[in-house]
Structure formats: C-alpha cells, structure tokens
C-alpha positions in Angstrom: 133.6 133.5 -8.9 130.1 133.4 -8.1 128.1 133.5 -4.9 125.1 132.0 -4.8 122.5 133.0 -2.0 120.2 130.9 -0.4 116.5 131.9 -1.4 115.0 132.7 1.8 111.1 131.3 2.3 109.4 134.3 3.4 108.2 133.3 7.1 104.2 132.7 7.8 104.3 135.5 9.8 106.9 138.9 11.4 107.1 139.7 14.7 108.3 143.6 14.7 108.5 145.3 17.9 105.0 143.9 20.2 103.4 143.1 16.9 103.1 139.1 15.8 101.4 139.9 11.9 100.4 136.9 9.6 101.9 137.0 6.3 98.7 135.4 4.2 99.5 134.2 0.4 97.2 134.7 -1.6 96.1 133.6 -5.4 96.7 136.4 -8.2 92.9 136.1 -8.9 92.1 136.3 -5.4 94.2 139.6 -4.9 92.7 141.5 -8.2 89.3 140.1 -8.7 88.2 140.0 -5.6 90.0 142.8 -3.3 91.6 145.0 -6.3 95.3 144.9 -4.9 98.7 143.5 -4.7 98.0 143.4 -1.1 96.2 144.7 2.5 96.9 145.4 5.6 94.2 144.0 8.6 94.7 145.9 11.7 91.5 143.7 13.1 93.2 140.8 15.2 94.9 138.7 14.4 96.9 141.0 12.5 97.6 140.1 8.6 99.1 140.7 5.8 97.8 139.2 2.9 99.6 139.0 -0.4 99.7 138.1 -3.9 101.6 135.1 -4.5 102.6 135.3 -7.9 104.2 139.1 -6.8 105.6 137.1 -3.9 106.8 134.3 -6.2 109.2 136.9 -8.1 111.4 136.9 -4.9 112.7 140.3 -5.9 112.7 144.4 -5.5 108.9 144.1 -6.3 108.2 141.3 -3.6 110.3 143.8 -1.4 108.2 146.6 -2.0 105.0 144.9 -1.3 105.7 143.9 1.9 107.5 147.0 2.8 104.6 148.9 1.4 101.9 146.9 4.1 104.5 146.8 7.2 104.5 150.4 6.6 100.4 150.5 7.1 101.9 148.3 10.4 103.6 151.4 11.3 101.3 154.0 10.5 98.7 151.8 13.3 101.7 151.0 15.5 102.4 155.0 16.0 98.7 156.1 15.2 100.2 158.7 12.5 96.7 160.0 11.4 97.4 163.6 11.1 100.6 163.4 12.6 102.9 166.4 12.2 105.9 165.5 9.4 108.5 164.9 12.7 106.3 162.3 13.9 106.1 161.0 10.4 109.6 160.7 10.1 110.6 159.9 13.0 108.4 156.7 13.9 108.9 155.4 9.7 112.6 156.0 10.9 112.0 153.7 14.2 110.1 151.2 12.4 112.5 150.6 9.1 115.4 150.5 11.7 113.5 147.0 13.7 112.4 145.7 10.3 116.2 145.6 9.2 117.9 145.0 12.5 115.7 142.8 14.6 112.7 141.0 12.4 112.6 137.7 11.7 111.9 139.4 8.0 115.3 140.3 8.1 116.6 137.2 6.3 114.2 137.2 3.6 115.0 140.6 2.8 119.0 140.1 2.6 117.7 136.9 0.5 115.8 139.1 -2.2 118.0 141.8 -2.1 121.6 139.6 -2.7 119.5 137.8 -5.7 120.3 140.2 -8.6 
C-alpha cells in the first residue's frame, strides 16, 4: 500500500511572525560563480531569500536544510542575537522553529519534502 504525497511548490515567498521574506530562485551558476553559496539571506527590504534552484529542485532533506539554514539568519535579525547570551539563543531559535512548523505558509512544503522518502 503506498501513499503518495503531493510535491508541494515551494511558495514565492513566507510570512513568519511580522516578517513577509521573498523566496528568490536562483540558477546553479548564479549561486556559485557569482555569490559563492547555496544561498543568502538580505535583511535590506524587501527581505529575501535567494536560492539555488537546482538544490531547490532535489525537493528533499538538502532543500530542507537550505531554507532552514537562511530562515534561521531570519531569526538571528528578527531577535538581534549578536552576542546574545546562550538562553537568548535558545530560546528565540526555539520561538522561531516552533512558527516555521506551526503557523508558516512554509509549513506545507516542508511536510511535502519531508513525507517524500
């Protein structure tokens, strides 16, 4: 008996507490040639995310990871964590993780990748 789960589109952009940030796709060459990286956070508005498509494309753990990895650089400017003390830390990752997986519109995607293996 198998289930098969709807691959999720990952949305243009998340909306995650007051923040609305831009999900930006861009080309493999793009990301390494140019910036160096799978992907980058842009606190300057309007807030993005930009990331490699071909990562994105996989549409599993490692497309996960990438976009938790720059939501968390969302969180580290939502809570201004420069040189926050490690309760801080914890507890505003903690805060953030718990809105990304309860109320984001991300939250579909993410069940999407994650029920895919």
């Amino acid at each position: 008996n198998i289930k098969l789960v709807k691959k999720e589109k990952l949305p243009q952009y998340v909306e995650i507490g007051p923040f609305k940030v831009h999900l930006r796709l861009l080309s493999h060459d793009a990301s390494y040639e140019i910036a160096e990286q799978q992907g980058s956070f842009h606190s300057k508005p309007p807030l993005t995310i930009n990331l490699d498509e071909s990562i994105m494309n996989m549409h599993n753990e490692v497309s996960l990871n990438l976009v938790v990895h720059e939501l968390f650089h969302l969180c580290h400017y939502q809570y201004h964590l420069e040189g926050a003390l490690e309760e801080n830390l914890v507890n505003a990752y903690a805060n953030f993780t718990t809105e990304l997986l309860m109320r984001s519109n991300l939250k579909k995607w993410m069940i999407s990748v994650m029920s895919s293996k």
